[in-house]
VMD Tcl script that builds the backbone (N, CA, C; Angstrom):
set m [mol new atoms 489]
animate dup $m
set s [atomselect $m all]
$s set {name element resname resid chain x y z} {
  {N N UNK 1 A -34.353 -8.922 199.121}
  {CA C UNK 1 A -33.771 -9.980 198.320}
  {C C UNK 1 A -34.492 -11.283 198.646}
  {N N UNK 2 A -35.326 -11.713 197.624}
  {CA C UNK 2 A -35.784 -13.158 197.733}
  {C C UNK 2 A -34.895 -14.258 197.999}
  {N N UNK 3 A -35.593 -15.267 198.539}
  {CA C UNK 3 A -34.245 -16.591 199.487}
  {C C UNK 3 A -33.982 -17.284 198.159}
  {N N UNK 4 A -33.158 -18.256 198.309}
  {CA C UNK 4 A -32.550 -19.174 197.289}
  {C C UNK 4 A -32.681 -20.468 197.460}
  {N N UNK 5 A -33.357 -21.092 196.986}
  {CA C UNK 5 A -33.747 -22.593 197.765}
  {C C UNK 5 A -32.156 -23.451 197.463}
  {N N UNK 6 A -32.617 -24.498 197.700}
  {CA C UNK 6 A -31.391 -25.625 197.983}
  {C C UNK 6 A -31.167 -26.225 195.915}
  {N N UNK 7 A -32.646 -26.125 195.715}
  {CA C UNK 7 A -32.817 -27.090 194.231}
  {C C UNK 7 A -32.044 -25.503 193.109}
  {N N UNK 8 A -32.169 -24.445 193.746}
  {CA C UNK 8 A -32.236 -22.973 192.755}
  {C C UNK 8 A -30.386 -22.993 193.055}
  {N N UNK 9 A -30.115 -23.137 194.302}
  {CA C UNK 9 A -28.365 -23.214 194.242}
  {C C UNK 9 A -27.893 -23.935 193.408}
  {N N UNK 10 A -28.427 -25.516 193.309}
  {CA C UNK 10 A -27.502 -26.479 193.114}
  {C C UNK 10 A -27.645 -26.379 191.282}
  {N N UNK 11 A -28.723 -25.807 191.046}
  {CA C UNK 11 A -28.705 -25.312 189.255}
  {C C UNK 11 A -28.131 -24.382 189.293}
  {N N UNK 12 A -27.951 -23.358 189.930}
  {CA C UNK 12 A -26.541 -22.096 189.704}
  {C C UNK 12 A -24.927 -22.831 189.636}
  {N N UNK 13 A -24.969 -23.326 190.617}
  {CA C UNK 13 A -23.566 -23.971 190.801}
  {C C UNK 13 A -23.398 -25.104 189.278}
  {N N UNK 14 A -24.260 -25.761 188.995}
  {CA C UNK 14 A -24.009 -26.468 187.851}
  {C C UNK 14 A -23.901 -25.563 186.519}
  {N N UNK 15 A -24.700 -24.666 186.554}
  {CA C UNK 15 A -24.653 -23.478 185.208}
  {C C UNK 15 A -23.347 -22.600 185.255}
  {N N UNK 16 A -22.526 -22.400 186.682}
  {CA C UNK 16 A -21.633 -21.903 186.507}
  {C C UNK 16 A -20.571 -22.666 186.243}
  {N N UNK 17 A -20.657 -24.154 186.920}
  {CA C UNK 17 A -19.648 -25.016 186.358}
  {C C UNK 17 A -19.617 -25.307 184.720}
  {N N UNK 18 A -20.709 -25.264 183.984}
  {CA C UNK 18 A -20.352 -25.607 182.661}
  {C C UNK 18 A -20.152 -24.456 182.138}
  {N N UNK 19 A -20.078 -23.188 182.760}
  {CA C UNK 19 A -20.251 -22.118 181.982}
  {C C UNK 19 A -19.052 -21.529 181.763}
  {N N UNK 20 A -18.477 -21.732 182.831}
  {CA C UNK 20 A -17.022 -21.253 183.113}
  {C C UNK 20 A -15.899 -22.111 183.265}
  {N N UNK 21 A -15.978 -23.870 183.442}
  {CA C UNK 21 A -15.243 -24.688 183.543}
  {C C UNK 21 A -15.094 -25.232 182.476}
  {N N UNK 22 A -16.380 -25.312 181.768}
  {CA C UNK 22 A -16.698 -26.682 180.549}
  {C C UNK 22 A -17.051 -27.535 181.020}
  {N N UNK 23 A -17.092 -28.053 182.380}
  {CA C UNK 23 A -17.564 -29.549 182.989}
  {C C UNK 23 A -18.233 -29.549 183.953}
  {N N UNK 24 A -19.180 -30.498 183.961}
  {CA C UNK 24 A -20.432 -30.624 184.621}
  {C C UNK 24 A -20.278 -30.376 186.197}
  {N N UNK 25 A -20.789 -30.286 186.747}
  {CA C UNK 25 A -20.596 -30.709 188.288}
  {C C UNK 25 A -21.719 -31.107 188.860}
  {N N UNK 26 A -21.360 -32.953 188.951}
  {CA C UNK 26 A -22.070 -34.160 189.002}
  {C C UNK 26 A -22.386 -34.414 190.892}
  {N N UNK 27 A -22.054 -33.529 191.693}
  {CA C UNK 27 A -22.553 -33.924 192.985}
  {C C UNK 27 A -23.522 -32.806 193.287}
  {N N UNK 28 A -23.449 -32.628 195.176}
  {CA C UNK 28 A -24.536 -31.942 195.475}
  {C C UNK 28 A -23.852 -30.676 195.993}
  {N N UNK 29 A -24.706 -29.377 195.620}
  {CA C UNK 29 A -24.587 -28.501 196.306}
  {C C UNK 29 A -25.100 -28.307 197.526}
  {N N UNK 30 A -25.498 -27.165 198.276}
  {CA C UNK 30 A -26.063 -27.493 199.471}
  {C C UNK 30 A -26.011 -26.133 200.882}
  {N N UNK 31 A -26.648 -25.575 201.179}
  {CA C UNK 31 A -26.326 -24.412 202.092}
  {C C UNK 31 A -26.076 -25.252 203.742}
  {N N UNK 32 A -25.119 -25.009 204.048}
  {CA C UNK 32 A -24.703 -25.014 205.376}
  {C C UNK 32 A -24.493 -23.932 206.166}
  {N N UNK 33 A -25.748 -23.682 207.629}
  {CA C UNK 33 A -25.632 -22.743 208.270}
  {C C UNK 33 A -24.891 -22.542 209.519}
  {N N UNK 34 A -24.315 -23.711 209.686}
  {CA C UNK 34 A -23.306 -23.653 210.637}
  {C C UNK 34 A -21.990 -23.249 210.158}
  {N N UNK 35 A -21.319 -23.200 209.140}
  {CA C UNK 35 A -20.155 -22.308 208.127}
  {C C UNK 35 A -20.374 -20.694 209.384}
  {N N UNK 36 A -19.211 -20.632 209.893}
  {CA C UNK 36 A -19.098 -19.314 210.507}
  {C C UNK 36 A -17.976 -18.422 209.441}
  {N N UNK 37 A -17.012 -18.595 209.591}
  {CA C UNK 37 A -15.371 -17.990 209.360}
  {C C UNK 37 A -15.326 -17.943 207.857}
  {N N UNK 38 A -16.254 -18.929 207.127}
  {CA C UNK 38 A -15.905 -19.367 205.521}
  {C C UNK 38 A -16.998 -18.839 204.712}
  {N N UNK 39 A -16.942 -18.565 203.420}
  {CA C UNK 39 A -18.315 -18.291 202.805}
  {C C UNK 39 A -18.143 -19.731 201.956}
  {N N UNK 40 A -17.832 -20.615 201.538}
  {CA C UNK 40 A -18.372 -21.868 201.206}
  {C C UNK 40 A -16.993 -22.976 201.807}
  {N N UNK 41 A -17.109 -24.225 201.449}
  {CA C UNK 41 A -16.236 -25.595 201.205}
  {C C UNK 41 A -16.344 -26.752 200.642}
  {N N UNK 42 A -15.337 -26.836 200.287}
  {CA C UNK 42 A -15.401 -28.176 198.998}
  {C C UNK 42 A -15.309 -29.298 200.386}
  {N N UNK 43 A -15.548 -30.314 200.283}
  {CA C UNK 43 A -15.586 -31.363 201.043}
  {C C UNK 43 A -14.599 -32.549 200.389}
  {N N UNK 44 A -13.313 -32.720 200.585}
  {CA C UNK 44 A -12.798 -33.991 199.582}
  {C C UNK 44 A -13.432 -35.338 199.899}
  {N N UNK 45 A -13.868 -36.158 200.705}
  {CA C UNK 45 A -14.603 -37.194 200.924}
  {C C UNK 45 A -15.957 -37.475 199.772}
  {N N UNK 46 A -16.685 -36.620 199.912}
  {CA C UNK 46 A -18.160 -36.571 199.331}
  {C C UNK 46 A -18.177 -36.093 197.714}
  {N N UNK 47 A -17.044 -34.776 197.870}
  {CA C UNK 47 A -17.269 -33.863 196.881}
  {C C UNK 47 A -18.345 -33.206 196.297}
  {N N UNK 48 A -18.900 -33.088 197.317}
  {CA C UNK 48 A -20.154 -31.824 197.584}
  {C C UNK 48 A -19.371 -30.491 197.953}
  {N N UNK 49 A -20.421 -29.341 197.611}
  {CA C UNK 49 A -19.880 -28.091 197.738}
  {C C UNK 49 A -20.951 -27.822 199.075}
  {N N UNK 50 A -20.488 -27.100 200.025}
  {CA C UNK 50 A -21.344 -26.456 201.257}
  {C C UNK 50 A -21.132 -24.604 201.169}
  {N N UNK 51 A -22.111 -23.795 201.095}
  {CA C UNK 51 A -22.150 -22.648 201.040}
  {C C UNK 51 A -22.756 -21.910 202.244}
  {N N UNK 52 A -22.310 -21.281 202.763}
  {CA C UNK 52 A -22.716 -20.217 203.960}
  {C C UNK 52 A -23.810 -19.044 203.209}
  {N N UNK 53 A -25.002 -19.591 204.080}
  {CA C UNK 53 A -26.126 -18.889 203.024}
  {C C UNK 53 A -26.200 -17.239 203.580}
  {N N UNK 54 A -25.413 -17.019 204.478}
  {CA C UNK 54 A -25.037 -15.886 205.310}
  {C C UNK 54 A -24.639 -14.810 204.155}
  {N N UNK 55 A -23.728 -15.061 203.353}
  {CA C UNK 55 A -23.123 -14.514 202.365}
  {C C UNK 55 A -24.554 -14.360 201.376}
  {N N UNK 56 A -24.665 -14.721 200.797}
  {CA C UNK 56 A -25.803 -14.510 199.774}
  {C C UNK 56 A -27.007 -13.298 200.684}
  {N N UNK 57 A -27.535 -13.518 202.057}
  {CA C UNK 57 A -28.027 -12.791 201.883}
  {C C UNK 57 A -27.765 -11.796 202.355}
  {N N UNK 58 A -26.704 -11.342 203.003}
  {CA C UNK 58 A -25.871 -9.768 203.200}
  {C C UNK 58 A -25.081 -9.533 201.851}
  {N N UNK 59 A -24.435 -10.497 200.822}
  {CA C UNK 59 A -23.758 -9.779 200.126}
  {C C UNK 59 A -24.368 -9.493 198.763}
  {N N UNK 60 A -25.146 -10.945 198.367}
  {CA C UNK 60 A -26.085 -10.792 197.132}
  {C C UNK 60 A -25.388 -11.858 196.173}
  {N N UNK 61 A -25.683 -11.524 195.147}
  {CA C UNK 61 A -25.554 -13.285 194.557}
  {C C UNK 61 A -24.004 -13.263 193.595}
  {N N UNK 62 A -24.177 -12.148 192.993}
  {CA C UNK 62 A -21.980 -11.227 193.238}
  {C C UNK 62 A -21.165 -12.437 193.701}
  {N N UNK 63 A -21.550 -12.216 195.204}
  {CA C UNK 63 A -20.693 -12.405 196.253}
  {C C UNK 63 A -20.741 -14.267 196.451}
  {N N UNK 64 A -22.151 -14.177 195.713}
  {CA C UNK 64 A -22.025 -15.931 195.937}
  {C C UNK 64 A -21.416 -16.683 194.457}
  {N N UNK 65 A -21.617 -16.047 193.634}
  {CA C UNK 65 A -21.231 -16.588 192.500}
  {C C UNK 65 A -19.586 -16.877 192.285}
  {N N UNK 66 A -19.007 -15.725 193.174}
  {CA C UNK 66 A -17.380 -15.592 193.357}
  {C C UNK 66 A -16.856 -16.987 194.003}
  {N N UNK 67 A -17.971 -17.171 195.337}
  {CA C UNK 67 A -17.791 -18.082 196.198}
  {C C UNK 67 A -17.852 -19.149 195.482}
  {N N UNK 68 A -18.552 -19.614 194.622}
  {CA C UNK 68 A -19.038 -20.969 193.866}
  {C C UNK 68 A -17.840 -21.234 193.273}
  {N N UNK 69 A -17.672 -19.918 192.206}
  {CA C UNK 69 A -16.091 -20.314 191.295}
  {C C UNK 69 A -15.145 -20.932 192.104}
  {N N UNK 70 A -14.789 -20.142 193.172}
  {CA C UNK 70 A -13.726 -20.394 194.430}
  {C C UNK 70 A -13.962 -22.006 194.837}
  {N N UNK 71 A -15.211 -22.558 194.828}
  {CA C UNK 71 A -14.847 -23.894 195.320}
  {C C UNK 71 A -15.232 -24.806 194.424}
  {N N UNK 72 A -15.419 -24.459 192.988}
  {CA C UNK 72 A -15.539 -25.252 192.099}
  {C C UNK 72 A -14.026 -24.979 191.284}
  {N N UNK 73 A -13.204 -24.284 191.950}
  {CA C UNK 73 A -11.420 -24.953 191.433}
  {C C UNK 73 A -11.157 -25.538 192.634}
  {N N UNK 74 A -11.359 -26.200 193.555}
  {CA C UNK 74 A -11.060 -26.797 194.360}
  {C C UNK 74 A -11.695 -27.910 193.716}
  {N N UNK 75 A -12.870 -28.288 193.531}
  {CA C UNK 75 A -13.959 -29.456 193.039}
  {C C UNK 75 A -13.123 -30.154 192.085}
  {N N UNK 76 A -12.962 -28.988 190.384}
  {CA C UNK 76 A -12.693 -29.827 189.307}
  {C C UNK 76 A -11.065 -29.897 189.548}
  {N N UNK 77 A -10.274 -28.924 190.027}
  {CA C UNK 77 A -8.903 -29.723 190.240}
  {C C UNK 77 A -8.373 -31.013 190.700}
  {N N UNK 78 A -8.982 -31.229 192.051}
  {CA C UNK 78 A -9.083 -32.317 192.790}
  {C C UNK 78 A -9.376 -33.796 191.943}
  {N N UNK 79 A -10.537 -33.404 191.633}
  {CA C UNK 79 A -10.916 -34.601 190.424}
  {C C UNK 79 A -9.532 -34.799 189.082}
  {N N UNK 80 A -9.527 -34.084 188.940}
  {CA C UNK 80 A -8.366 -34.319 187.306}
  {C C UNK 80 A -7.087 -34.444 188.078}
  {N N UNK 81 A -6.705 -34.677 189.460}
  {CA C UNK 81 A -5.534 -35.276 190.348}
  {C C UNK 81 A -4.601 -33.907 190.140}
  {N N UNK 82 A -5.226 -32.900 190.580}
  {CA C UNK 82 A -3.839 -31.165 190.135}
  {C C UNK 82 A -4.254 -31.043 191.307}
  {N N UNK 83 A -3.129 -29.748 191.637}
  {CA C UNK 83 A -3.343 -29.347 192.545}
  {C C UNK 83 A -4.193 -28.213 193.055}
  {N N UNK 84 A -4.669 -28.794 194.221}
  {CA C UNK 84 A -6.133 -28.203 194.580}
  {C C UNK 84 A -6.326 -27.368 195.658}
  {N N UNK 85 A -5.026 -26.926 196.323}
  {CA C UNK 85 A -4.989 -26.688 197.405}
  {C C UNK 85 A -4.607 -25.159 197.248}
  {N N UNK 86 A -5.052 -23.878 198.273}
  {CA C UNK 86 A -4.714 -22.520 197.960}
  {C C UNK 86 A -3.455 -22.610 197.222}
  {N N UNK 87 A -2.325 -22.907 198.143}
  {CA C UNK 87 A -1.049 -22.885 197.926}
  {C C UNK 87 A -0.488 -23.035 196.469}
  {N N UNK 88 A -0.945 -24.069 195.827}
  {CA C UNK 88 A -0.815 -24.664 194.300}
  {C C UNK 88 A -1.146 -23.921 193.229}
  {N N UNK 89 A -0.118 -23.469 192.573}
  {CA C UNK 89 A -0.061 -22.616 191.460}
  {C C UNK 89 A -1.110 -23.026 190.112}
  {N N UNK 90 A -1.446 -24.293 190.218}
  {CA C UNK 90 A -2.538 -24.555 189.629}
  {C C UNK 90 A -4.043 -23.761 190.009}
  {N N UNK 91 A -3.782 -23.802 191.079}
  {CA C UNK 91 A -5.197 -23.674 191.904}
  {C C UNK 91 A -5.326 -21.696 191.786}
  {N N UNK 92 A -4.476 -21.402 191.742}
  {CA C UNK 92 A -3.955 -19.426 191.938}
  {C C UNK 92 A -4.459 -19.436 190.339}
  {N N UNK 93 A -3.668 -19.961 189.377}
  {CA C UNK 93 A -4.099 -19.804 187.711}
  {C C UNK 93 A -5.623 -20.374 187.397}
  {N N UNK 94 A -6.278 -21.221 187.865}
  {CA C UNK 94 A -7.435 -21.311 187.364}
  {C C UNK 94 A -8.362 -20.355 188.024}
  {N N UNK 95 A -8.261 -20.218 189.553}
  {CA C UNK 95 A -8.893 -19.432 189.859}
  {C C UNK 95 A -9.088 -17.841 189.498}
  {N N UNK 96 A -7.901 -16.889 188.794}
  {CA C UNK 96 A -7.725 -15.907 188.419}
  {C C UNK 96 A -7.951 -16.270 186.557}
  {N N UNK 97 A -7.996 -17.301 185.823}
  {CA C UNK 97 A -8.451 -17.339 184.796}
  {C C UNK 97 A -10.067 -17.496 184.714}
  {N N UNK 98 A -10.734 -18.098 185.542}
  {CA C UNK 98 A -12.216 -18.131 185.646}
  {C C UNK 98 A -13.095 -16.621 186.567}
  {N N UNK 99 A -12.028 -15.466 187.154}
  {CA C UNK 99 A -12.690 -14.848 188.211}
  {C C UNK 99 A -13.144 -14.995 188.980}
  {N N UNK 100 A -12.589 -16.034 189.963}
  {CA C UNK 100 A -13.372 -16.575 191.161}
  {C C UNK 100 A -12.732 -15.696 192.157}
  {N N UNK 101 A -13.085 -15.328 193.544}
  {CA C UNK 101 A -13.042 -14.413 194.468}
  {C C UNK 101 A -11.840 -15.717 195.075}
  {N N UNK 102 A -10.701 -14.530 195.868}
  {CA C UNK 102 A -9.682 -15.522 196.075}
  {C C UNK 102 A -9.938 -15.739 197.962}
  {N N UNK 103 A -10.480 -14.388 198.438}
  {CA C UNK 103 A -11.205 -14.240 200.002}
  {C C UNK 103 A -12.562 -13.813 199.374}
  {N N UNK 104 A -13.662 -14.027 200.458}
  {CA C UNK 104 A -14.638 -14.060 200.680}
  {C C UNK 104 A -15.123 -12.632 202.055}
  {N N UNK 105 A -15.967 -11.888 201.702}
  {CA C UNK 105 A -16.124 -11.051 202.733}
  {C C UNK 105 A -16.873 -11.651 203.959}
  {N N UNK 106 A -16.177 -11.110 204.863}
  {CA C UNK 106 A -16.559 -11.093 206.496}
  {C C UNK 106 A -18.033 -11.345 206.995}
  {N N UNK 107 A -18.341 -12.037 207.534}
  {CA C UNK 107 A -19.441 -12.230 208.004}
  {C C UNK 107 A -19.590 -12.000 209.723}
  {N N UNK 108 A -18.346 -12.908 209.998}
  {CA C UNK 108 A -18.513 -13.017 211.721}
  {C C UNK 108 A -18.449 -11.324 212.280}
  {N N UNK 109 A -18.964 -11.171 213.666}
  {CA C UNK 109 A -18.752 -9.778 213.913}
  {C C UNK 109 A -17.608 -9.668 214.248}
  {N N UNK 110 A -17.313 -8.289 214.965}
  {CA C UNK 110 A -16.009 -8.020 215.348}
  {C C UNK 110 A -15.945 -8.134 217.106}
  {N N UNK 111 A -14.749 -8.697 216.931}
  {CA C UNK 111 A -14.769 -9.062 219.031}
  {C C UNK 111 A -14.093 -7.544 219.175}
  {N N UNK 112 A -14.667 -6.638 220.160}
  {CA C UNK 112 A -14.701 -5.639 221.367}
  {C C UNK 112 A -13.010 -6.400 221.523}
  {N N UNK 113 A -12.087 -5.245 221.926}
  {CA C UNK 113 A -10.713 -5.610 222.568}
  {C C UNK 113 A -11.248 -4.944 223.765}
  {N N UNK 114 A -11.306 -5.557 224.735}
  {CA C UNK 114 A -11.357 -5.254 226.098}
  {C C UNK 114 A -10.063 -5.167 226.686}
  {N N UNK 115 A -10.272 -3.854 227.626}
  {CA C UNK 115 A -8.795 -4.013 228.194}
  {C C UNK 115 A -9.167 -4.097 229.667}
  {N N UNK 116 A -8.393 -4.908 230.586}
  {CA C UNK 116 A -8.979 -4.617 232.133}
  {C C UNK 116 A -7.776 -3.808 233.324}
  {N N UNK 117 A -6.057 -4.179 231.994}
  {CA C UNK 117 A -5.448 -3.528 233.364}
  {C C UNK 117 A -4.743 -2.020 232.350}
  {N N UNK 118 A -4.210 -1.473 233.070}
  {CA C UNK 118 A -3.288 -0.220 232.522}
  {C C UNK 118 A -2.158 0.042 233.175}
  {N N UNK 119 A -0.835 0.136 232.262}
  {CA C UNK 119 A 0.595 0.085 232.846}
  {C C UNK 119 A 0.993 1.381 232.670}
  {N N UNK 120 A 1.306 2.038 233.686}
  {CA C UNK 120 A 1.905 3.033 233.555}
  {C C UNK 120 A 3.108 3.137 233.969}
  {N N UNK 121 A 4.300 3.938 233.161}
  {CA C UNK 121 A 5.761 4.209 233.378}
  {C C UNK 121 A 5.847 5.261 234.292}
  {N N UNK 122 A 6.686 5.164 235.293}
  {CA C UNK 122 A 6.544 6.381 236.342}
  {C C UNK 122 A 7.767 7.351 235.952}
  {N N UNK 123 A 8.310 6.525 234.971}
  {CA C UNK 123 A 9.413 7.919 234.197}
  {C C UNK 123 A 9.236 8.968 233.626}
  {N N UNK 124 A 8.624 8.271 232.596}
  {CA C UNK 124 A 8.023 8.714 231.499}
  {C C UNK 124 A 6.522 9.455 230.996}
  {N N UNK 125 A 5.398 8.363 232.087}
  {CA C UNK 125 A 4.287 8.497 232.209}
  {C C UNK 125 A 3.893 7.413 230.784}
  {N N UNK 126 A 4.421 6.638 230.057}
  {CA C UNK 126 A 3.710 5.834 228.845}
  {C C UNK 126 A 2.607 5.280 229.067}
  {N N UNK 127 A 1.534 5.275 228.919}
  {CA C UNK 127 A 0.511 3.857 228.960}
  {C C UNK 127 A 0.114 2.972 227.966}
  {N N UNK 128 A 0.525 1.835 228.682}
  {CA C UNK 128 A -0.162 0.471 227.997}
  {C C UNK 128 A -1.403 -0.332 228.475}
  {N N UNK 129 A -2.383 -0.760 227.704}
  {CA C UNK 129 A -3.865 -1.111 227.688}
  {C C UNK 129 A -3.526 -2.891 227.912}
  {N N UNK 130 A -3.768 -3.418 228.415}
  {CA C UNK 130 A -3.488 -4.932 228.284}
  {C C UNK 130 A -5.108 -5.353 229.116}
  {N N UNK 131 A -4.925 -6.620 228.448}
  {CA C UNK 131 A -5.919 -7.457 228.618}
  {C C UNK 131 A -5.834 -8.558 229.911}
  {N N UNK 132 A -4.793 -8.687 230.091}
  {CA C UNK 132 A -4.572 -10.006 231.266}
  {C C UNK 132 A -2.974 -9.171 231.925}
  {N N UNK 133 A -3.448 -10.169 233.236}
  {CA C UNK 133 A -2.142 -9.339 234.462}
  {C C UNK 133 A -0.701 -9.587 233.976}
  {N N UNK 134 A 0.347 -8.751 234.345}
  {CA C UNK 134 A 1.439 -8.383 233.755}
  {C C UNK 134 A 2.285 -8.542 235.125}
  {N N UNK 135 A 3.190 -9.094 235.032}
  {CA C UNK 135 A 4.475 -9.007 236.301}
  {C C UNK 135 A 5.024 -8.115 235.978}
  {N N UNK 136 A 4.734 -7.087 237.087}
  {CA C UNK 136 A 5.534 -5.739 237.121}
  {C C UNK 136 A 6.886 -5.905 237.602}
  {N N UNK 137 A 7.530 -6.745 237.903}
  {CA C UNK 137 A 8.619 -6.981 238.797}
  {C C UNK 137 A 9.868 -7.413 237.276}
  {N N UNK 138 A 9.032 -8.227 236.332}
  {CA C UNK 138 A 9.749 -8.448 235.020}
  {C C UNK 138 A 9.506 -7.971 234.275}
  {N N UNK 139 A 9.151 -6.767 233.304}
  {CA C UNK 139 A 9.034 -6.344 232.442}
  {C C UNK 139 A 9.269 -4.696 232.922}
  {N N UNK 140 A 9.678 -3.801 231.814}
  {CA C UNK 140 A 9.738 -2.411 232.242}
  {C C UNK 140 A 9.517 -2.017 230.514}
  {N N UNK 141 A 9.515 -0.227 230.974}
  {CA C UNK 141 A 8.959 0.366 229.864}
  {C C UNK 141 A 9.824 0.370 228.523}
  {N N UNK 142 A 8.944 -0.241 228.009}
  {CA C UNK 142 A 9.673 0.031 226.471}
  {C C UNK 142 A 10.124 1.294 225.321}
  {N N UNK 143 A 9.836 2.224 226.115}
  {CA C UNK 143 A 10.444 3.488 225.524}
  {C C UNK 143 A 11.925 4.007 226.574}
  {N N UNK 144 A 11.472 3.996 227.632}
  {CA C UNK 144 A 12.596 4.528 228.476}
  {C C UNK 144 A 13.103 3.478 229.733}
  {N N UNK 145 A 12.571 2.610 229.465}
  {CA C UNK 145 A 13.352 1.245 230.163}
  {C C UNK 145 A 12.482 1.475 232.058}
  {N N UNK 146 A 11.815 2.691 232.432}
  {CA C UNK 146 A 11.390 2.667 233.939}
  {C C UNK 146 A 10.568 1.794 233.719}
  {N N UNK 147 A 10.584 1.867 235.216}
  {CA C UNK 147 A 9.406 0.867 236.295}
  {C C UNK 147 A 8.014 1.325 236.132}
  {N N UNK 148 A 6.617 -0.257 235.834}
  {CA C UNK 148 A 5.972 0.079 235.247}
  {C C UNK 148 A 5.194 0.322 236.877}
  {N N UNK 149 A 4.176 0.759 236.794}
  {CA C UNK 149 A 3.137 0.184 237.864}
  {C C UNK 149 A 1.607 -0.144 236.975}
  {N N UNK 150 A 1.235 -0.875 237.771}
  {CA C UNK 150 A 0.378 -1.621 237.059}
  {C C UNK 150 A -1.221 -0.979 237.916}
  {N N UNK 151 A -1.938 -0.924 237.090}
  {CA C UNK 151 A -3.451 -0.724 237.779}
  {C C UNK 151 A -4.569 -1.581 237.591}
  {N N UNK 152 A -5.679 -1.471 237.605}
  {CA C UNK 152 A -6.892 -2.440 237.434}
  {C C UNK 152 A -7.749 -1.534 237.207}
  {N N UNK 153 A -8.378 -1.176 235.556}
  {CA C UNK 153 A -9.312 -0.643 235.404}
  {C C UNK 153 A -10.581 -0.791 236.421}
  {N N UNK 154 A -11.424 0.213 236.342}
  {CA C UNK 154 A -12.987 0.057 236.977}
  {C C UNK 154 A -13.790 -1.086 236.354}
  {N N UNK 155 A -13.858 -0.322 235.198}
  {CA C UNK 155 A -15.146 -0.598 233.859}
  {C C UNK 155 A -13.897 -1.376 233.271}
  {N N UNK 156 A -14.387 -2.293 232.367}
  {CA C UNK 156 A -13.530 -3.008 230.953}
  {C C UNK 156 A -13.100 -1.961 229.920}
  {N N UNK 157 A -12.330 -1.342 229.364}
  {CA C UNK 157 A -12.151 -0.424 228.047}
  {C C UNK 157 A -11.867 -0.975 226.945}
  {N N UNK 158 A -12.691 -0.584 225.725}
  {CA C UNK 158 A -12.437 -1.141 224.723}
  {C C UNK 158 A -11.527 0.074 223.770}
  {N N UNK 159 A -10.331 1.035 224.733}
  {CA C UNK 159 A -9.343 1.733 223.651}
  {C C UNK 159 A -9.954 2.955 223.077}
  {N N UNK 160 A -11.434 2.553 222.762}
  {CA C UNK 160 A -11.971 3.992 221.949}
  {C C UNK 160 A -13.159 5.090 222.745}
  {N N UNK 161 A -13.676 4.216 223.742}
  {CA C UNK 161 A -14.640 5.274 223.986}
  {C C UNK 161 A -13.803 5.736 225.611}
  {N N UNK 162 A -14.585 6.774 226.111}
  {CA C UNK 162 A -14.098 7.422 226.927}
  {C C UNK 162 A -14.479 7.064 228.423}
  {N N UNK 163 A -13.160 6.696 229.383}
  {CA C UNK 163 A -14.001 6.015 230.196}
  {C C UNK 163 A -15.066 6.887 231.850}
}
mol reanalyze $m
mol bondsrecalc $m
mol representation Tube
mol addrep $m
């Protein structure tokens, strides 16, 4: 997939604003590579759009075009004084009348659940995986109410592989 310059966005984002809004969109577009969690944002100060160029090139231009709609009802709402915000039933109806993507797919990786201690019920035998130390003295098993004892893994476990 060939890159997308800054001048090739900011004519997409304007072709989709008149294409699908009716109205121009008179500021700047713009790729921002520090955007982790988001695939774009409207900025209310400036009213520039910032896009996570991350998305475009794992998802393809689909995925960016969704993104554009998505923050060009934030853009032209804002401006005409409606409401602009997820929450605002304005903002839910334009966005599902134009097809704009309402989430954006995942970019960040996935954090490893590490576990370091393991509780075991001496009643029952239950085990629980926890991440940080547990007062065995206050808490007991939640199936059969015994006494837990607590251990300290070797290795870190992340739940799925075998230790």
């Amino acid at each position: 997939m060939e890159s997308l310059t800054e001048g090739q966005l900011q004519q997409l984002v304007e072709r989709v604003s008149t294409d699908f809004f009716q109205r121009p969109f008179t500021h700047r577009a713009y790729f921002n590579p520090r955007l982790r969690t988001t695939g774009g944002r409207y900025v209310l100060g400036t009213h520039n759009i910032e896009i996570n160029p991350k998305h475009y090139h794992l998802f393809g231009i689909e995925e960016l075009v969704g993104i554009i709609k998505h923050e060009l009802c934030h853009y032209h709402l804002h401006l005409a004084g409606r409401g602009y915000k997820h929450k605002d039933s304005d903002f839910k109806q334009l966005l599902k009348q134009v097809g704009g993507s309402r989430y954006c797919q995942s970019v960040a990786p996935r954090k490893r659940q590490e576990y370091r201690y393991e509780l075991v019920c001496q009643d029952c035998g239950m085990r629980y995986l926890r991440r940080r130390h547990v007062n065995t003295r206050k808490y007991v098993c939640g199936k059969c109410r015994g006494r837990l004892h607590l251990r300290e893994l070797e290795e870190t476990y992340d739940g799925k592989t075998a230790r």
